[in-house]
C-alpha positions in Angstrom: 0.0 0.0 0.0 1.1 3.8 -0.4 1.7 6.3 2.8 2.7 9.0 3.6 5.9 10.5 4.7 5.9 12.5 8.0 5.5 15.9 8.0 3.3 18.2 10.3 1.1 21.3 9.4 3.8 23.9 9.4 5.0 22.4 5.9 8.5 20.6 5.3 10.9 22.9 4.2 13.5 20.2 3.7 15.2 20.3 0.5 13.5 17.9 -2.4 16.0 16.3 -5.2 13.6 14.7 -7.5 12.2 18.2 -7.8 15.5 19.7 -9.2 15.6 16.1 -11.9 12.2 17.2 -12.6 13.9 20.0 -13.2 16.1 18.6 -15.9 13.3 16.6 -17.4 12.3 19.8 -18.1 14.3 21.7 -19.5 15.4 18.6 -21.7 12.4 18.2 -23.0 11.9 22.3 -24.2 16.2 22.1 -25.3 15.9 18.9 -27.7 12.3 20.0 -29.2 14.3 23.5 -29.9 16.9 21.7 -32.0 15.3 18.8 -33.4 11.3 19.9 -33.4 10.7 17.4 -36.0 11.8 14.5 -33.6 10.3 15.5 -30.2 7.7 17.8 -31.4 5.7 17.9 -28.0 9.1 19.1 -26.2 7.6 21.9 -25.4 5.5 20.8 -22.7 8.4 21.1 -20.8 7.4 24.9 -19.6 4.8 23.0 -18.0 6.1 21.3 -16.0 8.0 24.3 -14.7 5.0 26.3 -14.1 3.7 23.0 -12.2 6.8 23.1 -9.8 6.6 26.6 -9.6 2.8 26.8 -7.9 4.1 24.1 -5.7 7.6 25.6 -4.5 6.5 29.4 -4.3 2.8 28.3 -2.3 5.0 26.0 -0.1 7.2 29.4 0.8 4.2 31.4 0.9 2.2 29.4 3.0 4.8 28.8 5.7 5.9 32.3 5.9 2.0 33.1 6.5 1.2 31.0 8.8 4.4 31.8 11.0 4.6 35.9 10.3 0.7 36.1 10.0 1.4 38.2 6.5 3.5 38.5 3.5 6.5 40.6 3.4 6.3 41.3 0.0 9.1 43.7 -0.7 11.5 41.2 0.8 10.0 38.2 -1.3 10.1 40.4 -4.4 13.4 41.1 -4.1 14.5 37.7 -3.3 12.8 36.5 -6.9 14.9 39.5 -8.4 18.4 38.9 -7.3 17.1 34.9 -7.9 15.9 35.6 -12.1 17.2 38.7 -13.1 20.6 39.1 -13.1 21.3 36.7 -15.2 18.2 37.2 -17.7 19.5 40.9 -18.0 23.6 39.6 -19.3 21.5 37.0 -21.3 19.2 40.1 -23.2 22.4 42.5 -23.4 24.5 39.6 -25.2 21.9 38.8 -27.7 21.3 42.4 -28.3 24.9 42.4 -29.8 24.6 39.5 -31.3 21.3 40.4 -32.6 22.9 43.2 -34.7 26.0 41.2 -36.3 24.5 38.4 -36.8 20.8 39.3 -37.9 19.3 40.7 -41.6 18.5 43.9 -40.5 15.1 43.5 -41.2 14.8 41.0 -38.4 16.1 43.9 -36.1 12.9 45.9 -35.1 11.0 42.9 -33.9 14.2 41.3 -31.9 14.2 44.7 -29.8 11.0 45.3 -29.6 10.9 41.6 -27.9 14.0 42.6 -25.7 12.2 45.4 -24.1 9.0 43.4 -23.7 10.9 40.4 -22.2 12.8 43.3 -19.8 9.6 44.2 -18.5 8.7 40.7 -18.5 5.3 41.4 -20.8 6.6 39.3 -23.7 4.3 37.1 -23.9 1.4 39.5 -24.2 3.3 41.0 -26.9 3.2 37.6 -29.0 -0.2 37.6 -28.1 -0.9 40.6 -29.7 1.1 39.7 -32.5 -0.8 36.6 -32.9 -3.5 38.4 -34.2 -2.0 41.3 -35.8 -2.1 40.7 -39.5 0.9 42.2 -40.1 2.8 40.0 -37.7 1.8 37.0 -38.2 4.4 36.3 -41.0 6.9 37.6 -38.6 9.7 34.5 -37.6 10.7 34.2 -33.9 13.1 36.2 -32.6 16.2 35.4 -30.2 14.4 36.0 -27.1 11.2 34.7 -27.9 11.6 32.0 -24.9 11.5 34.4 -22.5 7.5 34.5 -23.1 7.5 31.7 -20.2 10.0 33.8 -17.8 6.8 36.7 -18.4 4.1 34.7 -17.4 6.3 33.2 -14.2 7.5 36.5 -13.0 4.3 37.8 -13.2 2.7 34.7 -11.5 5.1 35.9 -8.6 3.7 39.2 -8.1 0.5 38.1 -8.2 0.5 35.0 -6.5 1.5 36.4 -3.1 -0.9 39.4 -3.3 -3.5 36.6 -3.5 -2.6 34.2 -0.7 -2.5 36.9 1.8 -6.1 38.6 0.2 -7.0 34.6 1.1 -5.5 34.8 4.7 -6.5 38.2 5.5 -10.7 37.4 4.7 -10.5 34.8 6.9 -8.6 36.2 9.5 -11.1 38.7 9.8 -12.8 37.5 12.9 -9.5 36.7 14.6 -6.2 34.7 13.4 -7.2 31.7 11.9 -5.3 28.1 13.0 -3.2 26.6 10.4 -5.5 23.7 9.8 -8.8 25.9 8.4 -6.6 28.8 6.6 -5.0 25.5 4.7 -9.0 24.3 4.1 -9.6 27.7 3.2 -6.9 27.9 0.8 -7.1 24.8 -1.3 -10.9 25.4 -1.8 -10.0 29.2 -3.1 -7.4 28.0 -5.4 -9.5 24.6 -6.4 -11.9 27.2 -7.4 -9.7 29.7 -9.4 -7.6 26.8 -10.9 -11.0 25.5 -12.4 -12.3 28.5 -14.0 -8.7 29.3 -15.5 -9.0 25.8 -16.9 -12.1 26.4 -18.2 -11.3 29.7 -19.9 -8.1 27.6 -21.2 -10.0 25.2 -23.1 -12.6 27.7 -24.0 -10.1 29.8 -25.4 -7.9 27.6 -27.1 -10.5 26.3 -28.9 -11.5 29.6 -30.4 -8.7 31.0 -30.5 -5.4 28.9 -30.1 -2.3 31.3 -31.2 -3.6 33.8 -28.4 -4.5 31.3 -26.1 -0.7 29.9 -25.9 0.9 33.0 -24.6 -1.9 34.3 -22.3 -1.3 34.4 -18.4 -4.6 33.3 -17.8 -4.7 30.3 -19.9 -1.6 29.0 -17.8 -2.8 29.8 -14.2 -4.8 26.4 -13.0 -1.1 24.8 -13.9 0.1 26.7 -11.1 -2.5 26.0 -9.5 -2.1 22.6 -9.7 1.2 22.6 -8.1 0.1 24.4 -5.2 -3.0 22.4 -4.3 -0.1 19.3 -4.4 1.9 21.7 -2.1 -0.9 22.8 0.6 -3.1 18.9 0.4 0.3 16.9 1.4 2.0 19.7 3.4 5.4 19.0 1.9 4.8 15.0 2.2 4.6 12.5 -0.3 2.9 8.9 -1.1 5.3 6.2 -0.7 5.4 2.5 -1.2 4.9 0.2 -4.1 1.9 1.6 -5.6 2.6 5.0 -5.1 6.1 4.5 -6.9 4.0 2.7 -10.0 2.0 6.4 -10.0 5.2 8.0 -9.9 6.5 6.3 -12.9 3.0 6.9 -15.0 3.3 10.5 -14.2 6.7 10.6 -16.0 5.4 8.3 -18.6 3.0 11.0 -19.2 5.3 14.0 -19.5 7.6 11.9 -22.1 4.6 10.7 -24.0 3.1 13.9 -24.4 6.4 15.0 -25.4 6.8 12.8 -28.2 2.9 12.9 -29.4 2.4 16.3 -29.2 3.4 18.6 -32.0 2.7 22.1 -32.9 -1.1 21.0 -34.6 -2.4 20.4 -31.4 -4.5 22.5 -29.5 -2.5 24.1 -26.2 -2.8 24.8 -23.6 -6.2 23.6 -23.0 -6.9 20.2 -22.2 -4.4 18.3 -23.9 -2.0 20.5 -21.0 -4.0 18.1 -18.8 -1.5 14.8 -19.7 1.7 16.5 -19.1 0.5 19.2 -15.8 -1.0 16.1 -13.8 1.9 13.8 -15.2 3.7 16.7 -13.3 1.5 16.4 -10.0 1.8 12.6 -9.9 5.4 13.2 -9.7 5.5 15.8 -7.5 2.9 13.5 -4.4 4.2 10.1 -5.3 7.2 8.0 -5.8 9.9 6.0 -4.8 13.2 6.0 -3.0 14.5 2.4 -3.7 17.8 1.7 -5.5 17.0 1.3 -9.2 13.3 1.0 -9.1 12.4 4.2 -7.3 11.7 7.0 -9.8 12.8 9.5 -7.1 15.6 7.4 -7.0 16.3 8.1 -10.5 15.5 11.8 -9.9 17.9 12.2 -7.1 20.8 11.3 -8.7 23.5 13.5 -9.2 23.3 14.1 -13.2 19.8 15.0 -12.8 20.2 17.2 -9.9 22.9 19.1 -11.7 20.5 19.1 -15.0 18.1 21.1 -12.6 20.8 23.5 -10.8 21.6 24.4 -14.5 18.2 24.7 -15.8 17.2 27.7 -15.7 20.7 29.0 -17.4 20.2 26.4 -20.1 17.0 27.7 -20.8 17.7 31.4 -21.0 21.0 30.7 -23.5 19.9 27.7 -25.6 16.7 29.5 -27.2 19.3 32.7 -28.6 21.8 29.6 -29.7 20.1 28.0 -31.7 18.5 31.0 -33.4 21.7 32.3 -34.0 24.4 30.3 -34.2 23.0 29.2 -38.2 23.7 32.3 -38.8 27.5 32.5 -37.7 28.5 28.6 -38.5 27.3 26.3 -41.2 27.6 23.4 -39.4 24.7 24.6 -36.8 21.9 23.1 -38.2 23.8 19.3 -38.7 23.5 16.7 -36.3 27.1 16.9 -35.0 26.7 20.6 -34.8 23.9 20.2 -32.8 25.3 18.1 -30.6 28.5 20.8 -29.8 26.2 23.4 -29.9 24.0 21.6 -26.4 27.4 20.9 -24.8 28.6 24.5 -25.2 25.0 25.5 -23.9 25.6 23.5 -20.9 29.2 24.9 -20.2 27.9 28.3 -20.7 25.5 28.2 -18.2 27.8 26.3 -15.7 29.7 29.5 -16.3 27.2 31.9 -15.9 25.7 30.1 -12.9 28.9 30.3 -10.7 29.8 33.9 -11.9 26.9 35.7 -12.7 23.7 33.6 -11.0 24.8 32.5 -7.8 27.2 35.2 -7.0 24.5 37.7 -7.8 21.9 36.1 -5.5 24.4 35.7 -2.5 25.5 39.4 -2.9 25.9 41.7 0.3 26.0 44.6 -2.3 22.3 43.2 -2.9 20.9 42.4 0.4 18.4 45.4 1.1 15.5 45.5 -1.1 16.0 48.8 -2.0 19.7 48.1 -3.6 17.4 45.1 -4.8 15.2 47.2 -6.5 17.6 50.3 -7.9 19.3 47.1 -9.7 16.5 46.2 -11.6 15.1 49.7 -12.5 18.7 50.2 -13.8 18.9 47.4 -15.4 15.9 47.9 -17.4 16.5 51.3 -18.3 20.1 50.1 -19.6 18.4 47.0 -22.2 15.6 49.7 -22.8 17.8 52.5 -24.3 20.2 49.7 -25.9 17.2 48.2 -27.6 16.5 51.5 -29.3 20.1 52.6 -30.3 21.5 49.4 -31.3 19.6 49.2 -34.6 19.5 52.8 -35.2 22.7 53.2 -34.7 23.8 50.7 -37.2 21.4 52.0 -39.7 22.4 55.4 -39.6 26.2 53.9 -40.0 24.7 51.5 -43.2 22.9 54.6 -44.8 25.9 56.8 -45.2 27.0 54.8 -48.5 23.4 54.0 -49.9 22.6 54.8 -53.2 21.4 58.3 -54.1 18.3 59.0 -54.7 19.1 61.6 -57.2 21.1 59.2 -59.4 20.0 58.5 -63.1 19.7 54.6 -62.2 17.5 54.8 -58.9 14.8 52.5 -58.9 12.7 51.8 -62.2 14.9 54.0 -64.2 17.6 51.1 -63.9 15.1 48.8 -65.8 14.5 51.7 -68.4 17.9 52.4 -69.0 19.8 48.6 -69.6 22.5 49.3 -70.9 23.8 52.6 -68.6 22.3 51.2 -65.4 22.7 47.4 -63.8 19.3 47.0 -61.9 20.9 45.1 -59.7 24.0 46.7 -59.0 25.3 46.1 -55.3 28.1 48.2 -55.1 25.5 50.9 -52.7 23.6 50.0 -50.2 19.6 50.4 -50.9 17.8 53.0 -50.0 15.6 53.3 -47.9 17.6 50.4 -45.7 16.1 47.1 -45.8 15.1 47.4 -42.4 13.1 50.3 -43.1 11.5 48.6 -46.2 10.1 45.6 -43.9 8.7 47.6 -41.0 6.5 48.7 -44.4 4.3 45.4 -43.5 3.3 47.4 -40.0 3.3 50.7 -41.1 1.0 51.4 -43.9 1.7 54.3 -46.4 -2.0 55.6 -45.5 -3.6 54.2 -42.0 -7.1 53.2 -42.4 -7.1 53.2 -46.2 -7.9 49.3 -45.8 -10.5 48.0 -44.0 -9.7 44.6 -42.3 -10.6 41.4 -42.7 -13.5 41.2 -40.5 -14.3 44.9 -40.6 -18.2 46.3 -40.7 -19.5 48.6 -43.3 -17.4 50.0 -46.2 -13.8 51.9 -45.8 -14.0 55.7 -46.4 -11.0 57.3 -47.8 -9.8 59.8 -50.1 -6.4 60.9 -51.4 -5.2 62.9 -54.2 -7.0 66.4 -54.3 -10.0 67.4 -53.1 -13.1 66.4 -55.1 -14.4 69.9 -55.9 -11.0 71.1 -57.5 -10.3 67.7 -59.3 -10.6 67.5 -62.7 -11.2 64.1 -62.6 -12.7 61.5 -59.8 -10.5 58.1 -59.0 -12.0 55.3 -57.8 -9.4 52.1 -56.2 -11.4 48.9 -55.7 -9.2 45.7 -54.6 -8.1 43.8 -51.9 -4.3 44.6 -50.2 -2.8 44.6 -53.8 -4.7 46.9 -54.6 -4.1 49.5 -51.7 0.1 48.5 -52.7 -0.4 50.3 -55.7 -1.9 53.8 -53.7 1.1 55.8 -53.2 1.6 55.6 -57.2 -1.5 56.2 -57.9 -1.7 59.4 -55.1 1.3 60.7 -56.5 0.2 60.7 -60.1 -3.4 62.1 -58.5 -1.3 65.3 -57.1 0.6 66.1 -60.3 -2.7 65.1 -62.3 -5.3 67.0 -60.3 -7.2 64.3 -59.4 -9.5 62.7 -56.4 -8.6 59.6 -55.2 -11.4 57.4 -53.3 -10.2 54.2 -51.8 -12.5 51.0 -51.2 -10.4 48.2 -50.4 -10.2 45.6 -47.7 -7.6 42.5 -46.4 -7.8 39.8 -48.4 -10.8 40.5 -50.2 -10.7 39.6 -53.8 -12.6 42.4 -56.0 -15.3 39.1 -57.2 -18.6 39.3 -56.7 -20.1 36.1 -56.6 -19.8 34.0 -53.7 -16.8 32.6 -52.2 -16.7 28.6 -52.1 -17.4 27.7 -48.3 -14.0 27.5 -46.3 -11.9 28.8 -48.9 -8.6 29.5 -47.6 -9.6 27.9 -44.5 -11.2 30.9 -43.8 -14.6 30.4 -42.1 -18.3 31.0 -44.1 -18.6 34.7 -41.7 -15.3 36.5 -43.2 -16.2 35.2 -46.8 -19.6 36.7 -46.4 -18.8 39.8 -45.3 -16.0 39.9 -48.2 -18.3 39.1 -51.2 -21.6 41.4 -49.5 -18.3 44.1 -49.1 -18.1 43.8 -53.0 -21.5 44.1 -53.5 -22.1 47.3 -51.9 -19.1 48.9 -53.5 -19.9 47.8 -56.8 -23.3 49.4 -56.3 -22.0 52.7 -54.4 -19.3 53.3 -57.4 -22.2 52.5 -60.0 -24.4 55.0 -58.4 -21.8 57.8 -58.1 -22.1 59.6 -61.4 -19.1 62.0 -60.3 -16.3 59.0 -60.5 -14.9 58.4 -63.9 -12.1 55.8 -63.5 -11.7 52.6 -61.5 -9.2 50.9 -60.9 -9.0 47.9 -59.7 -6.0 45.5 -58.2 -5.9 42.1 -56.6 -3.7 39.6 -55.6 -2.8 36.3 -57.6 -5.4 33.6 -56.2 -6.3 30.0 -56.1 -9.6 30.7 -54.7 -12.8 28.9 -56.0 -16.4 30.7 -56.7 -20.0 29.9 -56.9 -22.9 31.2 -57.6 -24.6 33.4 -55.0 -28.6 34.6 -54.8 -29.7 35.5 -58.4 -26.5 35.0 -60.1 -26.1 32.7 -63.2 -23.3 32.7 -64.0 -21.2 30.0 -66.0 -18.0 30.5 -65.0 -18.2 32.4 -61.7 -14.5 32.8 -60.4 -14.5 34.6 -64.0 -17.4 36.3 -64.7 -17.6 37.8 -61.2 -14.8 40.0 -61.6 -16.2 41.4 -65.3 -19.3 42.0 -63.9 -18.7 45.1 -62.2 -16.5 46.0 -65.1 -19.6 46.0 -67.2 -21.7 47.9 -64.2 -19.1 50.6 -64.4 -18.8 50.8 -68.2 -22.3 50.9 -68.8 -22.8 54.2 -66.5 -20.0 55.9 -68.6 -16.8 54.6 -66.2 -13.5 54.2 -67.2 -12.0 50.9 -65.9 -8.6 49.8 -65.8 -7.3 46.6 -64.5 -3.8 46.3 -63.0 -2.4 43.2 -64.0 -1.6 40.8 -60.5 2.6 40.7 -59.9 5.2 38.4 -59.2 5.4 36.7 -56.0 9.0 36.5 -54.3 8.9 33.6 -52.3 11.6 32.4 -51.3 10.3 29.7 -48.6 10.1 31.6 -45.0 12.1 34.5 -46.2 10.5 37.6 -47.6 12.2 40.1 -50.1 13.8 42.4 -47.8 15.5 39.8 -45.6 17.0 38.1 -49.0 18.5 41.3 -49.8 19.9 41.4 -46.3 21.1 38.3 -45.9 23.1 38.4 -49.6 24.0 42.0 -49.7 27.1 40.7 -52.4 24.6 38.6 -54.3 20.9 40.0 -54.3 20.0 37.9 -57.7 20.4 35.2 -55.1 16.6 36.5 -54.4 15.5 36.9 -58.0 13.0 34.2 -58.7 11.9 33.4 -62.9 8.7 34.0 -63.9 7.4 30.7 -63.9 8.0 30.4 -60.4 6.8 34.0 -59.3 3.4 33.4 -60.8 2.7 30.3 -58.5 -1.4 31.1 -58.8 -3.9 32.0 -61.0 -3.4 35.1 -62.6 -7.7 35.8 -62.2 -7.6 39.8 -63.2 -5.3 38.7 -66.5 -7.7 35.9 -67.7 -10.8 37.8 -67.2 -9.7 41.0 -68.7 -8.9 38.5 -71.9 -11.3 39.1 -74.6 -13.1 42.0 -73.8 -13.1 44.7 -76.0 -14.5 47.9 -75.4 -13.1 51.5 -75.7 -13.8 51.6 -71.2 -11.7 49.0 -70.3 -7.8 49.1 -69.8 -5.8 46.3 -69.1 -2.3 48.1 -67.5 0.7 45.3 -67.3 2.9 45.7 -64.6 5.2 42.2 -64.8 7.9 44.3 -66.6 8.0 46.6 -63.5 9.7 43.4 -61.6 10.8 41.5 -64.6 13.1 41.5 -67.2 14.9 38.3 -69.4 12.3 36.4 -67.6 14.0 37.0 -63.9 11.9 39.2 -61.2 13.9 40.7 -58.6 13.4 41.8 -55.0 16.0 44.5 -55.7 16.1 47.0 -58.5 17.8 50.4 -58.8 18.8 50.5 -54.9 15.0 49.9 -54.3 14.1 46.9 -52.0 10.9 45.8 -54.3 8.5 44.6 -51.6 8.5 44.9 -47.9 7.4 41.2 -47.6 6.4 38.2 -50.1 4.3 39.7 -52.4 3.8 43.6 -51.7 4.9 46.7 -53.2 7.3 48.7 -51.1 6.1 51.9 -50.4 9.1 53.4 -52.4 8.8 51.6 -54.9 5.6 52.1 -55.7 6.0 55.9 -55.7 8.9 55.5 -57.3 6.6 53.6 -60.3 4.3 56.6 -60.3 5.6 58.6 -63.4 5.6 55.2 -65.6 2.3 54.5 -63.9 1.1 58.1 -65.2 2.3 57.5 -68.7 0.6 53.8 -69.0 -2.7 55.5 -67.9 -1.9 58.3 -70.8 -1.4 56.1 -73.2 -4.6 53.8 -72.9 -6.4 57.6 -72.7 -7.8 57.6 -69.3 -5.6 61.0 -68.2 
């Protein structure tokens, strides 16, 4: 049968092994998904089980210090976590800020230091959470200190948790100081009740939302939870004996199997977090201590305890080393590289531990809070400011030898002029920097031109001149490739005197019959909205007698359509785009399609990194034709065969292309600011061209 250790009410304080090989489970787990993800892709259930220990250590601490102080000193357990955590997580941030900026493409700069100063501040993980479902982000790769998402939601789990426990203690206490006995009762059945809801929300919210749901703090708080409700039911004991050992070993079972079956396509936290967080408690209440078949046996040895004294170093440097280090040595992403890569991990943060970690904690220098706290204000402030020099600073150095923009070959007068201008001359650096060119993706050239996805009503927005001066009225009708192409076309507006109305809107194709259900994956809501968005454009534009030009711009596309209420059409992916062609012509309405342009994709990396990356090379991120146009080219095979004086079919391959190569580089102009979108540059730079096209097929 199982028992129980001894241990009374005040809670055992003596120190707990297996805890620090849980430890090293751990951190194993979250260090071999990192470099081989394909082979343990559930490794990253590993955080888990650190938030799990973490609920039961910290309520254990907690507890105690209640029950024999009657309250919380919380400046003093503040500043014992600081001098514990940040110390080292500060060298860790200020090393891979250097490194960031000699060994990164500058384009992966911004988002590296914006990620620094969140993980400083210890919000990074509601910054991913925010970038989850910011469009513009979602393309965006992981940075260098991405991992220290899970060092947010602990360190904020500290300030919290402690602020709660005494809230707990102090209700009851109310009517006199309660006995250690009912303030535990009371405890466990306040935390039993928080844990659930927090689970609840956790499944809830994965399920309807799963890229948010994995950074939020209150997805991860009934793992805590958990921990502590191991922590204040056994009172620092634990379930012995045969049985209790055979739990032990299924609760490890469950953490490696959930580690190996697991991968990034299953939904987490929610309750698939269930196998590895009570894998976690089993391990934590029950086990064994004999030779060879105890699992706290196995835990208690001395390569596992060492695994956990290291673990929290080996987490905070093996995340920047294997983002990094591919781009310094070749042989980083091999198998043997790999392997030297770990074992230089682990000697870097035996290192750090015995210089920077434990010296730091120890520190007389450090023993009033106060020192405590002036230390991690400065420390802050220090990553802070060198987050926001450090790539401005090395731009400013990069732009004094870019190409002028005065010179006869900037931009799309390299592709006019051939033989006095290489395109793709490297000799200068581009201008603007290729940095500046990706932050493009965030910062739109006009803010609120587009209307989102998901967005109600119609956008409202006018460029060029005013509408009373103009001698002509504008219309832009697309989806984001069409709103690529507005600072050309607001450009040519100003020198043309016209008035520019904008009506376009995230990844809405300009087609008017119905999109087939689930295309894209997106659900049957957004491609509602989309197609009714079309609908009532079509028939404001239609009804506006003042517009006399519309142009319209939209993204190569795969997508399928059907016919929608009263439509009879034979071909509909076709026939609804021409159908508001015809609208418009038949009221008196110039139209003129754009043709769809090349797409640079170069797997995972966009234009502006390539051109970082091979600053000696850049038609290293030239792509043929064939393979730029990997979709249907929809705008070019409708606009095929219809004739009629209205209608203006503008081609803009040749702006990209040329001897059947399109480049993400031309004239010191970085092309697009990511896969497939016009950087704002060189779009205006494509304005006077774009003026003489429209000339030429007589709308201006």
């Amino acid at each position: 049968m199982s028992t129980l250790s001894a241990a009374d009410t005040r809670l055992t304080t003596g120190f707990q092994p297996e805890i620090q090989g849980l430890r090293t489970l751990a951190v194993a787990l979250v260090v071999l998904y990192h470099f081989w993800p394909w082979h343990l892709s559930g490794g990253f259930v590993g955080v888990d089980i650190f938030f799990v220990i973490s609920g039961y250590l910290i309520t254990s601490h907690l507890y105690r210090e209640i029950v024999r102080e009657g309250h919380v000193n919380l400046g003093k357990f503040w500043a014992r976590r600081i001098r514990r955590l940040l110390p080292l997580s500060f060298l860790v941030l200020i090393l891979t800020s250097i490194a960031a900026v000699i060994l990164l493409p500058a384009t992966l700069w911004q988002a590296t230091y914006r990620q620094v100063m969140g993980s400083a501040f210890y919000v990074q993980n509601w910054l991913l959470a925010s970038d989850a479902v910011d469009y513009s982000a979602q393309d965006e790769g992981a940075t260098a200190v991405q991992h220290f998402w899970t060092l947010s939601v602990e360190e904020q789990f500290y300030v919290l948790w402690p602020l709660l426990l005494f809230m707990v203690y102090w209700l009851v206490s109310r009517k006199g100081r309660p006995g250690p006995e009912r303030l535990r009762r009371v405890m466990i059945t306040s935390l039993a009740l928080l844990g659930l809801a927090s689970l609840v929300f956790s499944i809830t919210f994965t399920a309807y939302d799963p890229a948010q749901a994995y950074f939020v703090t209150p997805t991860r708080i009934w793992e805590f939870v958990a921990g502590a409700l191991v922590a204040l039911a056994l009172m620092g004991r634990q379930f012995e004996g045969h049985i209790a050992n055979l739990i032990g070993w299924a609760g490890f079972a469950a953490i490696v199997l959930s580690g190996v079956l697991y991968s990034a396509a299953t939904p987490f936290p929610g309750y698939t977090a269930l196998l590895p967080v009570l894998g976690t408690v089993a391990l934590l209440a029950c086990g064994g201590r004999e030779r060879f078949s105890g699992i706290y046996w196995w835990l208690s040895r001395r390569p596992a305890t060492v695994g956990g004294d290291l673990s929290y170093a080996i987490y905070l440097w093996h995340w920047p080393v294997v983002l990094l280090a591919p781009y310094a040595w070749e042989a980083a992403e091999t198998w043997q590289g790999k392997i030297v890569l770990i074992a230089g991990v682990v000697l870097l943060s035996w290192a750090s531990k015995i210089t920077v970690e434990d010296p730091w904690r120890r520190s007389r220098l450090l023993a009033s809070s106060p020192r405590t706290y002036t230390m991690a204000a400065s420390g802050m402030a220090f990553i802070t400011v060198l987050a926001l020099l450090m790539p401005t600073g090395a731009s400013a150095v990069r732009q004094s030898d870019a190409v002028s923009t005065a010179s006869a070959c900037y931009g799309y007068q390299a592709m006019l002029n051939p033989e006095e201008c290489d395109p793709l001359a490297g000799d200068k650096d581009p201008n603007p920097a290729v940095e500046v060119v990706a932050q493009q993706a965030k910062e739109p050239a006009f803010p609120d031109c587009q209307a989102e996805m998901d967005a109600e009503g119609l956008p409202d927005c006018r460029l060029g001149v005013d509408r009373e001066s103009a001698d002509k009225v504008m219309a832009v009708f697309g989806d984001s490739h069409g709103t690529q192409w507005l600072p050309a076309l607001n450009s040519m507006a100003h020198k043309e005197n016209i008035a520019l109305e904008v009506y376009t809107r995230s990844g809405c194709t300009p087609n008017v019959a119905d999109l087939a259900a689930e295309a894209d994956g997106r659900d049957q809501e957004l491609n509602e909205l989309c197609t009714e968005s079309n609908r009532q454009i079509v028939d404001k534009i239609a009804g506006d007698d003042s517009i006399d030009v519309v142009v319209v711009g939209a993204n190569q596309t795969d997508r399928d359509y059907v016919n929608g209420a009263g439509q009879d059409f034979e071909n509909p992916t076709k026939e609804g785009f021409i159908e508001p062609w015809s609208t418009w012509m038949a009221r008196g309405k110039d139209v003129v399609v754009l043709g769809e342009i090349p797409r640079l994709e170069q797997g995972e990396v966009d234009g502006p990194t390539c051109v970082a990356e091979n600053p000696d090379d850049v038609e290293l991120c030239s792509l043929s034709e064939e393979k730029s146009f990997p979709r249907t080219q929809n705008l070019r095979a409708a606009a095929e065969g219809i004739d009629d004086d209205r209608f203006h079919f503008i081609e803009t391959k040749d702006f990209f292309c040329r001897d059947d190569s399109c480049h993400a580089l031309i004239g010191g102009i970085v092309t697009y600011y990511d896969k497939s979108h016009i950087s704002h540059t060189y779009a205006e730079n494509l304005a006077p061209e774009i003026a003489k096209r429209f000339k030429e097929s007589g709308v201006l």
